[in-house]
C-alpha positions as CSV (number, residue, x, y, z in Angstrom):
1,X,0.0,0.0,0.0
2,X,2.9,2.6,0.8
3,X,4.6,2.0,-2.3
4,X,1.5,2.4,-4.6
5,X,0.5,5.2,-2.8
6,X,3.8,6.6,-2.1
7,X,4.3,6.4,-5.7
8,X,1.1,8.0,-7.0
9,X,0.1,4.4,-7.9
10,X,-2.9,2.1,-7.7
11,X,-3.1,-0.5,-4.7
12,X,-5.1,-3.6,-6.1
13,X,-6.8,-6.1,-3.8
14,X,-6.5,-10.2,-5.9
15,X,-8.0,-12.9,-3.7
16,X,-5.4,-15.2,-3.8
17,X,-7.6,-19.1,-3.3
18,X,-6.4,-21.4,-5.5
19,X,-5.4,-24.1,-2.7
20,X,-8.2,-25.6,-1.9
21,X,-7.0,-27.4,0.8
22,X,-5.9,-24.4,2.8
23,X,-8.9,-22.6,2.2
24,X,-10.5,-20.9,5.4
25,X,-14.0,-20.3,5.9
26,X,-14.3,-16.3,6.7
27,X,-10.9,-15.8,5.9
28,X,-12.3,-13.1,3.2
29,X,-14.0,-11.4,5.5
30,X,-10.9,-10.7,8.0
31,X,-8.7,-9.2,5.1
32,X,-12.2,-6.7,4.1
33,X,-12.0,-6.0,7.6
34,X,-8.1,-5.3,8.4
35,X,-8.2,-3.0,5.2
36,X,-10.7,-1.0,6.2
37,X,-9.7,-0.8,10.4
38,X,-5.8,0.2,9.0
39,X,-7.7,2.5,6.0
40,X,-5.4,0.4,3.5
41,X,-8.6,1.4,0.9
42,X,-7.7,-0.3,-1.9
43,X,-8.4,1.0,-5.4
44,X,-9.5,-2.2,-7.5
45,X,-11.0,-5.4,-6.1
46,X,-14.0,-8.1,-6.1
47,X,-16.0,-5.1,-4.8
48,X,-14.2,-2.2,-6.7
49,X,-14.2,-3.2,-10.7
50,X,-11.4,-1.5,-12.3
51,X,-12.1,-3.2,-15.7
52,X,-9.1,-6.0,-14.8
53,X,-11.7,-8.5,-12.8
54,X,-12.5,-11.0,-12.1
55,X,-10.2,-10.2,-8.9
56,X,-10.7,-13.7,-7.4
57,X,-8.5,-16.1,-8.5
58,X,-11.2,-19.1,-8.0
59,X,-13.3,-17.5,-10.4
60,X,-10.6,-16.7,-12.7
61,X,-9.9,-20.4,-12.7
62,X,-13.6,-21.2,-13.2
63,X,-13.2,-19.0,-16.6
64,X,-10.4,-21.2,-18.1
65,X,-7.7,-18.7,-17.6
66,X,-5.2,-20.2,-16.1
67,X,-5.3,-23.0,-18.2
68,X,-5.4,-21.1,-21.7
69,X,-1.8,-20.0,-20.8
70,X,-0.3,-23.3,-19.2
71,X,-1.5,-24.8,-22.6
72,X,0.7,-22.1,-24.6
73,X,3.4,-23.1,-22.7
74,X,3.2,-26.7,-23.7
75,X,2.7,-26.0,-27.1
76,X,5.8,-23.6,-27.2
77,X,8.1,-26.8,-25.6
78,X,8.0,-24.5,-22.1
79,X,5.5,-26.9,-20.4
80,X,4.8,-30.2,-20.0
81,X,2.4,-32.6,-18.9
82,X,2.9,-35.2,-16.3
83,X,1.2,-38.2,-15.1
84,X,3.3,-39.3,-12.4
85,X,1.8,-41.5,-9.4
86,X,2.1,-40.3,-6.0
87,X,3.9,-43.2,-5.1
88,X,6.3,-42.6,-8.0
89,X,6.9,-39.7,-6.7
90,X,7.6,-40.6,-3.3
91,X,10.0,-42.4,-4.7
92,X,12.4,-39.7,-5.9
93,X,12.3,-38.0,-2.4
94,X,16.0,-37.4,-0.6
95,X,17.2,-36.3,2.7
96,X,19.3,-32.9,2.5
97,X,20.5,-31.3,4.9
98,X,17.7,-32.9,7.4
99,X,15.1,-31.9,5.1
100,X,12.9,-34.3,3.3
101,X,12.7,-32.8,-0.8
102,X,11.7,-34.0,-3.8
103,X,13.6,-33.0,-6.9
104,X,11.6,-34.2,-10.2
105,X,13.5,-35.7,-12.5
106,X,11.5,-35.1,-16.0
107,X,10.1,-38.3,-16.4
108,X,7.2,-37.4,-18.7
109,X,8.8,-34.7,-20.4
110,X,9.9,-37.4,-22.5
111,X,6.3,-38.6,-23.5
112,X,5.7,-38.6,-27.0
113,X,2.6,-36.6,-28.0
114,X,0.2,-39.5,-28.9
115,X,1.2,-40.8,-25.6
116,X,0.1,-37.5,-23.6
117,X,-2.9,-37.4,-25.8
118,X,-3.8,-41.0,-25.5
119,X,-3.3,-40.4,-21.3
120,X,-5.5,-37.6,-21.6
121,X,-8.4,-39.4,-23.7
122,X,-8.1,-42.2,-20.5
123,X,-8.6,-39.9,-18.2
124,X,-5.4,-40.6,-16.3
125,X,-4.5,-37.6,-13.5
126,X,-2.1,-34.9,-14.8
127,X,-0.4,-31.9,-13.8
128,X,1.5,-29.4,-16.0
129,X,5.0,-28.7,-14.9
130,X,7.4,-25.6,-16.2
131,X,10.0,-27.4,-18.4
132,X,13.6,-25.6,-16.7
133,X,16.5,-25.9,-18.5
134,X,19.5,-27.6,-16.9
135,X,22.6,-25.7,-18.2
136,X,23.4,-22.4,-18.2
137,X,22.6,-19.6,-15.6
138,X,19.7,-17.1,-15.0
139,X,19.4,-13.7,-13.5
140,X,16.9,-11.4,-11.9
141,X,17.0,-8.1,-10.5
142,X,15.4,-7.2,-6.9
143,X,14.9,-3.5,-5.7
144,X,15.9,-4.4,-2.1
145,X,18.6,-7.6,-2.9
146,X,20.2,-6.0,-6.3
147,X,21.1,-8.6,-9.1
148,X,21.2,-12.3,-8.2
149,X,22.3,-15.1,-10.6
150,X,21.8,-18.7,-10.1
151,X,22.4,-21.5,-11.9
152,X,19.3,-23.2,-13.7
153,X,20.4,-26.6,-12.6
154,X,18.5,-25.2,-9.3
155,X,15.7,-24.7,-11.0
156,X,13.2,-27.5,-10.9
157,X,10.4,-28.0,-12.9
158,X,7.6,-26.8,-10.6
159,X,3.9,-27.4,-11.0
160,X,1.9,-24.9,-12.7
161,X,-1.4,-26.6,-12.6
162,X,-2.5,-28.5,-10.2
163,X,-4.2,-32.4,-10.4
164,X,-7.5,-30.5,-9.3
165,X,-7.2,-28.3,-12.3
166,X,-6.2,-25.3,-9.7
167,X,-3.3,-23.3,-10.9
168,X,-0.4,-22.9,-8.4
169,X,0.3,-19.5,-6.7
170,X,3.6,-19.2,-8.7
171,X,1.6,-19.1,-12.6
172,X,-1.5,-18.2,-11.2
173,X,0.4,-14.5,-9.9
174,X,2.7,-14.5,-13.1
175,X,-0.4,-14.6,-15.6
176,X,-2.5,-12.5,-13.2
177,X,0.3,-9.6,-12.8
178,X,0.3,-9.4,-16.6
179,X,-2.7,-9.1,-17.4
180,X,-4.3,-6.9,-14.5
181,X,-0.7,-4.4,-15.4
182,X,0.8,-5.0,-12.1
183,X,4.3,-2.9,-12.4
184,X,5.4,-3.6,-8.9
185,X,5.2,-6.7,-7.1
186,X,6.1,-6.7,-3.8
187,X,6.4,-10.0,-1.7
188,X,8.4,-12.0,1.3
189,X,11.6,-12.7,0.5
190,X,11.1,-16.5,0.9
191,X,10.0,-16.3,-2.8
192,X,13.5,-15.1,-4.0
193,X,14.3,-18.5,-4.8
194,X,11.3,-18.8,-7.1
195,X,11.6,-15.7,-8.6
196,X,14.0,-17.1,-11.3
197,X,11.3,-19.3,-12.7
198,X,9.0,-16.5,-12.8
199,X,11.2,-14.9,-15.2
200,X,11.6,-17.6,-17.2
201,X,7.5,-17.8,-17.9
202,X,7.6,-14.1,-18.2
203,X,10.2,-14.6,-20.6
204,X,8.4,-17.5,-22.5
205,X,5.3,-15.8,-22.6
206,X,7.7,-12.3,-24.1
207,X,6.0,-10.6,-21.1
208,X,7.6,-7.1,-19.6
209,X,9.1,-8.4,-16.2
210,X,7.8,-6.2,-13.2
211,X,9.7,-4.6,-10.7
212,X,10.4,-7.0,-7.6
213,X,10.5,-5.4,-3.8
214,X,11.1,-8.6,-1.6
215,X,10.4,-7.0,1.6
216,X,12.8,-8.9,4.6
217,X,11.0,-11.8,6.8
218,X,9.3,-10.6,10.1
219,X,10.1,-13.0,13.0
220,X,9.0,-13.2,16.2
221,X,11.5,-13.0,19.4
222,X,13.2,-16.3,18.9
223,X,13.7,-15.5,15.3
224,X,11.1,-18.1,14.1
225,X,8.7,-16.8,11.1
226,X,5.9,-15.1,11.6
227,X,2.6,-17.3,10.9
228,X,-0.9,-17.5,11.5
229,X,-0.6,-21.4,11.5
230,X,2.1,-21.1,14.4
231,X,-0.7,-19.3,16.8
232,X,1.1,-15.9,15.9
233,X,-1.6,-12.8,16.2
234,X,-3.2,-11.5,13.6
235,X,-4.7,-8.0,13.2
236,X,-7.8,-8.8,14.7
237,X,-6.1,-10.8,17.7
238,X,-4.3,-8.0,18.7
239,X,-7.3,-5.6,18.2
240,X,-8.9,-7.8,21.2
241,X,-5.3,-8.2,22.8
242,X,-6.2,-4.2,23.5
243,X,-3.5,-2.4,20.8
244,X,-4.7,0.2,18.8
245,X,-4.9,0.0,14.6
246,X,-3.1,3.3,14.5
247,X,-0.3,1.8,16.6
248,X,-0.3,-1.1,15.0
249,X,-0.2,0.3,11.5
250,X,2.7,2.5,12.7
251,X,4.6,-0.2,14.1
252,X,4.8,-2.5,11.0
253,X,5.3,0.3,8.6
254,X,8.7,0.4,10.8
255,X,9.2,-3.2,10.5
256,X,12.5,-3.7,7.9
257,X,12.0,-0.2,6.8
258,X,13.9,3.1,8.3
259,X,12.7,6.9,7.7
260,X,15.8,9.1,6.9
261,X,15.2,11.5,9.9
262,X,14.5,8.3,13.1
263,X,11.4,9.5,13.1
264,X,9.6,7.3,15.3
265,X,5.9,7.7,15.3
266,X,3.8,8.4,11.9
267,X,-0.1,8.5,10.5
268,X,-0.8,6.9,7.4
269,X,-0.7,9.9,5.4
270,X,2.4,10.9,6.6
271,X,3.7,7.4,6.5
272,X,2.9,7.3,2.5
273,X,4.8,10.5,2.1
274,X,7.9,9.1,4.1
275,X,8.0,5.9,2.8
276,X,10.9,5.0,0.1
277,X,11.2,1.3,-0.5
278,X,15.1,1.7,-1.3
279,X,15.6,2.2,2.7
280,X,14.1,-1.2,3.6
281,X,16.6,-3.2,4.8
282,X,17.6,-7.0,3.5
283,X,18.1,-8.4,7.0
284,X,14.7,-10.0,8.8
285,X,12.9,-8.3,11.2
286,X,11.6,-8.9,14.4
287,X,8.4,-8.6,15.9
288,X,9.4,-6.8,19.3
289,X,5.7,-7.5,21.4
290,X,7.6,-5.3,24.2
291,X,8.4,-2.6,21.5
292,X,4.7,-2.6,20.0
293,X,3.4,-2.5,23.5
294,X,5.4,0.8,24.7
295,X,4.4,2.1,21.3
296,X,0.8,1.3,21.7
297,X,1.1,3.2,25.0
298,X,2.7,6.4,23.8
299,X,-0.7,6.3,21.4
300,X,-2.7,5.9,24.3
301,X,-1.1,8.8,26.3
302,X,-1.7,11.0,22.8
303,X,-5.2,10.4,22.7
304,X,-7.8,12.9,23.2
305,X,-9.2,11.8,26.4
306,X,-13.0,11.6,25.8
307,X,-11.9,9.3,22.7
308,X,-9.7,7.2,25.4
309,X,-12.7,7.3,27.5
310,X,-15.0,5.7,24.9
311,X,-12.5,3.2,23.8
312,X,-11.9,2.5,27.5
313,X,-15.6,2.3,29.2
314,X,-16.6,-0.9,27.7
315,X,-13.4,-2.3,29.9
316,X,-13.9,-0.3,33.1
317,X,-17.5,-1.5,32.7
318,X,-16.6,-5.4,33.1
319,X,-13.9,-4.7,35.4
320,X,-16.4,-1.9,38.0
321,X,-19.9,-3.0,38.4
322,X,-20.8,-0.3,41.5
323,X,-21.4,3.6,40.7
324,X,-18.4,5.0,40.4
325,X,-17.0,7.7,38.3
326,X,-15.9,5.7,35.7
327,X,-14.5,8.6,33.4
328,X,-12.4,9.9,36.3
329,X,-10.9,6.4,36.8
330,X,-10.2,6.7,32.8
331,X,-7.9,9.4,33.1
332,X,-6.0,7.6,36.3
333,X,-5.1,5.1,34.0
334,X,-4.8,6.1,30.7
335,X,-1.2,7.4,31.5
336,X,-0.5,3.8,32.9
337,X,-1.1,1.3,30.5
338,X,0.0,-0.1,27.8
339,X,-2.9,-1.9,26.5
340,X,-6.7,-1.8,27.0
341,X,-6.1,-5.1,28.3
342,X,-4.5,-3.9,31.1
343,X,-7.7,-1.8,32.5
344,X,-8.9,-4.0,34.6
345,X,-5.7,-5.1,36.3
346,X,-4.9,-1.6,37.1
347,X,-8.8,-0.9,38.4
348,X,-10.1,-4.4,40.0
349,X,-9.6,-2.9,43.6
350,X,-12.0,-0.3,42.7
351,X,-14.8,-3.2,42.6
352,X,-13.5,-5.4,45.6
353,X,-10.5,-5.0,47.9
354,X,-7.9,-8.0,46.9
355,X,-6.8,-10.3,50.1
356,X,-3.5,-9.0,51.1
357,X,-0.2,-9.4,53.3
358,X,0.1,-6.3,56.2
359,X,3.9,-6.8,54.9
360,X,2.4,-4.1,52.1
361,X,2.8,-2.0,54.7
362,X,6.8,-2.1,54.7
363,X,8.2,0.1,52.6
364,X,12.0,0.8,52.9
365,X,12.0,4.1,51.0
366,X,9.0,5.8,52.7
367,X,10.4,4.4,56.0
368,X,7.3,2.7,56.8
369,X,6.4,-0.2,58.9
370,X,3.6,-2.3,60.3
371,X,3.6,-0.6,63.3
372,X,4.1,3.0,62.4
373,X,1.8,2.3,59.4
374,X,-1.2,1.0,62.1
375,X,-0.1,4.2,64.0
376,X,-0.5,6.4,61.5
377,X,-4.1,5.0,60.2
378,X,-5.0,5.3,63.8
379,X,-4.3,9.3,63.8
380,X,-5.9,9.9,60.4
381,X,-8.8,7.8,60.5
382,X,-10.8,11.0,62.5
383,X,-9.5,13.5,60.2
384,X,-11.1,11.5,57.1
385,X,-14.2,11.4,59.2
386,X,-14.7,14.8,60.1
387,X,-13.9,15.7,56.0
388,X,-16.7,16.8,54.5
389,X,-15.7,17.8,51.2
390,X,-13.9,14.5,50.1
391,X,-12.5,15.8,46.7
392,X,-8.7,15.0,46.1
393,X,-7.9,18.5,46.8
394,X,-9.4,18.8,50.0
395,X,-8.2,15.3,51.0
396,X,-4.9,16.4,50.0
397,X,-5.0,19.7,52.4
398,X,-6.3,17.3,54.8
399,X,-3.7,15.2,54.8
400,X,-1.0,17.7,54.6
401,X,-2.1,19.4,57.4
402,X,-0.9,16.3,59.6
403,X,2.1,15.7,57.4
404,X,3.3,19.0,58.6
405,X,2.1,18.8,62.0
406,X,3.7,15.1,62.3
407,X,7.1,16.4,61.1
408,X,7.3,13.7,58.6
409,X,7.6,13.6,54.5
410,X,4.0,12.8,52.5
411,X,5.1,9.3,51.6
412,X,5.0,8.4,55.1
413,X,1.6,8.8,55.4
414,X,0.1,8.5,51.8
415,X,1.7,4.8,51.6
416,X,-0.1,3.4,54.3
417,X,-3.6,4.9,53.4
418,X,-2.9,4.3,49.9
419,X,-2.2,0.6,50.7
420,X,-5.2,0.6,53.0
421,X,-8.2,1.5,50.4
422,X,-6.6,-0.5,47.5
423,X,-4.9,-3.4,48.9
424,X,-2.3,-3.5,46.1
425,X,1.2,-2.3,45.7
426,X,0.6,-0.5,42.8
427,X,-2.5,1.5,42.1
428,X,-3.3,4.1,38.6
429,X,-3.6,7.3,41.4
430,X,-3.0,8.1,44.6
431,X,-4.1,7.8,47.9
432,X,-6.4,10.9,47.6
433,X,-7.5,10.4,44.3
434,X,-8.4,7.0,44.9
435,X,-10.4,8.1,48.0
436,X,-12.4,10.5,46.0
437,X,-13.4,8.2,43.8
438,X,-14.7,5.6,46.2
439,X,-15.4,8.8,48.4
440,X,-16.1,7.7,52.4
441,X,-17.6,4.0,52.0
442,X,-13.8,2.2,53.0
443,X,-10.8,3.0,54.7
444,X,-8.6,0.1,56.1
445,X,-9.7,-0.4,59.2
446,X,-7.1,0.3,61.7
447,X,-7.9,-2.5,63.5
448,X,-7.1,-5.0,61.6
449,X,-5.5,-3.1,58.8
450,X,-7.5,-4.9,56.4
451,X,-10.9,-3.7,53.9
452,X,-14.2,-2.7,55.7
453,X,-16.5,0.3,55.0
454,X,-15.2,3.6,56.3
455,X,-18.1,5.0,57.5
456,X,-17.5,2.3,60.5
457,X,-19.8,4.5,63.6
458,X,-23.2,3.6,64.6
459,X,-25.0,5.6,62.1
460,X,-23.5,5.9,58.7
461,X,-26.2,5.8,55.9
462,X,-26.6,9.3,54.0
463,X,-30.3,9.2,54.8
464,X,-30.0,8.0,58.0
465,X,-27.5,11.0,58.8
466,X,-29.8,14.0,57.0
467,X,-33.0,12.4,59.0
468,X,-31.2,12.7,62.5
469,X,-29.9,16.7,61.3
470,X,-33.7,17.7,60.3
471,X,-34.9,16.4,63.6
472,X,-32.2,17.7,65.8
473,X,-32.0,20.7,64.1
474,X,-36.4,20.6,64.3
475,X,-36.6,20.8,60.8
476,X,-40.2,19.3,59.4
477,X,-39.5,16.3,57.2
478,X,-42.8,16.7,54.5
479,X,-44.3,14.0,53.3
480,X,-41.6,14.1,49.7
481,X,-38.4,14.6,51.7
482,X,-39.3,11.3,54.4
483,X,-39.7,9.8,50.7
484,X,-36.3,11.1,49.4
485,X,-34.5,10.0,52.5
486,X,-36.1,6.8,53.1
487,X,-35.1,5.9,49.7
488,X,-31.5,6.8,49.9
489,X,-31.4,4.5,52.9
490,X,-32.6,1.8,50.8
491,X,-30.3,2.7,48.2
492,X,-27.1,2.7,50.5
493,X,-28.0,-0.4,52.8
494,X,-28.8,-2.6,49.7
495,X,-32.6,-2.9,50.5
496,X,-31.0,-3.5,54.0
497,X,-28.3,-6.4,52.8
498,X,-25.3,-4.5,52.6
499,X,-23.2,-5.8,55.8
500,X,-23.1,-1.6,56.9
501,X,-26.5,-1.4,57.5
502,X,-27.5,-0.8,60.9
503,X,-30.4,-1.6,63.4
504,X,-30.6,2.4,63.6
505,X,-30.8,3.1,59.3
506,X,-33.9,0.6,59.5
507,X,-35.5,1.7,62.3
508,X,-35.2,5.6,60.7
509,X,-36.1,3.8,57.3
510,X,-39.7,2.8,58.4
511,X,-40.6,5.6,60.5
512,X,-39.5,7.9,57.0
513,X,-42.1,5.5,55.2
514,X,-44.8,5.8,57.9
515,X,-44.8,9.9,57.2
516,X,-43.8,9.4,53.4
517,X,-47.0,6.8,53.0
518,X,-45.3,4.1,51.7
519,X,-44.9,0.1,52.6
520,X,-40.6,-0.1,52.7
521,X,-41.1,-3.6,51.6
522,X,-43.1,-2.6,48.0
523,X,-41.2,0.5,47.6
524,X,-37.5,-1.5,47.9
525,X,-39.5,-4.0,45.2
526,X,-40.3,-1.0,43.0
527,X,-37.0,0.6,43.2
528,X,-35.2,-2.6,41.0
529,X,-38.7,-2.4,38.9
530,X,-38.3,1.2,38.0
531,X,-35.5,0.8,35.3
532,X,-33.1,3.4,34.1
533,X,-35.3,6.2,32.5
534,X,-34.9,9.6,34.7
535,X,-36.7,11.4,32.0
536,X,-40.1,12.7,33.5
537,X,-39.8,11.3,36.9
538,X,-40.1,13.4,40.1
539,X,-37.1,13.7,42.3
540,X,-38.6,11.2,44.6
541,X,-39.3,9.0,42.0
542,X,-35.7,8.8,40.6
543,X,-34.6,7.6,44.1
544,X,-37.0,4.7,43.0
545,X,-34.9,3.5,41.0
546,X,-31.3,0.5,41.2
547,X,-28.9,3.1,42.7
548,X,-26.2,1.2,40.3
549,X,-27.7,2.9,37.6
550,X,-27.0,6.6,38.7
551,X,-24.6,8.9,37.0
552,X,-22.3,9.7,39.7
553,X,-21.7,12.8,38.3
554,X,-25.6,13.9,38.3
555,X,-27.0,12.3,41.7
556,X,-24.5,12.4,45.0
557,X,-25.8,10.3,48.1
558,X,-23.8,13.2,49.9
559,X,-24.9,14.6,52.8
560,X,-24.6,18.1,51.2
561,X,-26.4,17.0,48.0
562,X,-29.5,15.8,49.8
């Protein structure tokens, strides 16, 4: 695609089926797919008739194509047939090097033509081989490798169609190339080797010979060839492995290939304007996963965060199933990944505290310890509890307050809490940042230094609290607001199942539904009825409703927002 588009040039799209035996079922459908996800738009193709089709080289085949031209070759002494057995065959197979091969030996090009014709009229099995000189030398010329001569007695005299009346790849692309005008072809350079016998039908046939680009082999880490068949990844596989097309794209462009300038990261456009095919380099190259990683997470860091956001909800979604701010946790992690694979490993805390060893509590370079770190939860435990306003910032201040007071560096305090509401060594934010998010449900408890709810004090549901101010405070509690508070009760304690429920929330609970007119019972029951649609309802009817449905952003169970 760079090199046709780099060069003002078409890029054509030829389904490439003639072995049957390989053929996958869909396998059509992935390359539409990868060409349109990488925006490799090609210009001709099954869909896109440039006046060159049929594109499909099964359907070519059906029309007689491939044989019209393997016939010219046998009429101009090029070709032959052969009617070899498979156990003839077998026959003339030798151990080189380790490796089993089969060198043919020209048997039937020695048939006489009645003989051919009279194994034709029978019916016997056939194939039609390329008749390869075995004197002399030929030579080819390769943008990438330069000239290469080899000696024809290499050469043997491969198949060009097949027992099943199927050309092979090597004529089918030879005939195809010519007559669809292909100038460049670019290919693997595993087909170096064959690319002697292609110019030896290109020359039987008086055919222009193309311009070869035999781009270097991709391996993977152990040097080993890249292939599908080996369970390497394809596009789509590392699409749901969490890297990003443009990353990908970027990174394979890079493959064998340097810019002039090092320049490092490119978009397609650019990457078509950059791209000269004379800096590719001969040696293989090899599929660095760590490399494409890292690269994949500069894109992520790049990317415009309410796009991050979208590509990253679906994930946060599976890992975080209670009402959290989801697009704040984005932007913790989206710095700190590599992968959108590696979401929910950097956010499962979020959704339930991991078991973990109080040794977490060591850390050398923050000088912490167990016992300084149960000391120092101890001490801030009532400052979190007297914080109203529970937004990083003010946690921060908070906290800072009694770092200064204390007389000791922020580590040593923000490492215990930290380890306290996540559990984990490492965490995408902060120890104040995290507690915003989760706001005051769970602290570790300093106690046991392990996870429990925060809010760990006789009374600690929101509507339990804001009932106890009004009637301290002698404030009338209508008939709407014992509805409002009774159902935020509900909606904190679980219907009365969370494990922080108290005797007190559902004592308060039932007296709010005695002045509200409502059985707590039916109205829990209706609350998981009501479904997620806010549009028309009533304040006290959005309480109604699952609290895990609530935008976190739009409806706080805050004291304050009540």
């Amino acid at each position: 695609y760079l090199i046709a588009k780099h060069e003002g040039g078409d890029f054509i799209l030829r389904i490439e089926d003639t072995d049957q035996e390989r053929h996958v079922e869909g396998a059509e459908g992935i390359i539409y797919r990868t060409l349109e996800k990488t925006g490799l738009i090609h210009d001709e193709g099954p869909d896109k008739d440039g006046g060159y089709g049929p594109y499909v080289q099964s359907e070519r085949q059906k029309a007689g194509i491939y044989m019209e031209y393997a016939k010219k070759l046998v009429e101009k002494g090029e070709a032959y047939y052969c009617f070899c057995t498979q156990e003839r065959l077998n026959s003339l197979k030798k151990t080189v090097n380790g490796e089993e091969i089969m060198v043919y030996d020209k048997h039937c090009l020695h048939l006489t033509k009645e003989e051919v014709e009279a194994n034709l009229k029978a019916g016997k099995p056939f194939v039609i081989r390329q008749n390869n000189p075995k004197e002399g030398t030929t030579t080819f010329h390769d943008e990438i490798y330069g000239d290469i001569t080899v000696d024809n007695a290499e050469l043997d005299d491969m198949v060009l169609i097949k027992s099943d009346g199927y050309p092979t790849y090597n004529f089918a692309n030879v005939v195809d190339d010519h007559l669809m005008k292909i100038t460049h072809v670019v290919r693997g350079n595993e087909y170096l080797s064959s690319s002697p016998k292609y110019n030896r039908l290109y020359d039987a046939f008086g055919w222009k010979v193309p311009v070869y680009v035999h781009c270097p082999t991709i391996t993977n880490e152990e040097h080993k060839k890249l292939s599908k068949r080996s369970g390497h990844s394809s596009f789509e596989d590392l699409l749901e492995q969490g890297f990003l097309t443009e990353a990908i794209v970027n990174f394979v462009a890079l493959l064998g290939w340097s810019p002039t300038d090092n320049q490092e990261f490119f978009t397609l456009e650019e990457l078509v304007k950059a791209f000269d095919y004379h800096n590719m380099s001969k040696s293989p190259a090899v599929f660095d996963m760590t490399k494409l990683r890292w690269m994949n997470g500069e894109y992520i860091k790049k990317m415009d965060d309410g796009k991050f956001f979208e590509l990253a909800k679906p994930y946060l979604e599976t890992a975080i199933k209670k009402p959290l701010d989801l697009k704040k946790i984005a932007g913790m992690v989206k710095t700190r990944i590599e992968t959108l694979c590696d979401i929910a490993d950097q956010v499962d805390f979020f959704e339930e505290m991991p078991e973990y060893s109080a040794d977490m509590y060591i850390h050398k370079k923050m000088k912490t310890t167990k016992e300084n770190s149960l000391e120092t939860l101890k001490e801030v435990l009532p400052i979190l509890e007297a914080q109203d306003d529970f937004s990083n910032d003010a946690l921060f201040e908070a906290l800072s307050k009694y770092v200064a007071d204390k007389g000791v560096k922020t580590g040593f305090v923000m490492w215990p809490i930290r380890t306290a509401v996540s559990g984990k060594q490492m965490t995408p934010a902060g120890a104040t940042e995290i507690m915003e998010i989760i706001d005051h449900h769970r602290i570790g408890s300093v106690e046991t230094v392990s996870p429990v709810y925060f809010r760990n004090q006789p009374v600690g549901c929101t509507g339990t609290i804001v009932a106890q101010m009004y009637r301290e405070q002698g404030i009338e509690i209508t008939k709407e607001m014992a509805g409002l508070m009774c159902s935020a009760i509900l909606s904190d304690t679980l219907m009365f199942r969370s494990p922080t429920c108290t005797p007190v929330d559902e004592q308060i609970a039932r007296e709010l539904a005695q002045i509200a007119g409502i059985d707590v019972e039916e109205h829990a029951k209706a609350m998981f009825r009501a479904g997620s649609d806010l549009s028309g309802k009533t304040p006290n009817e959005i309480f109604y409703m699952d609290y895990k449905k609530f935008n976190a952003d739009t409806i706080n169970f805050g004291v304050g927002q009540i």
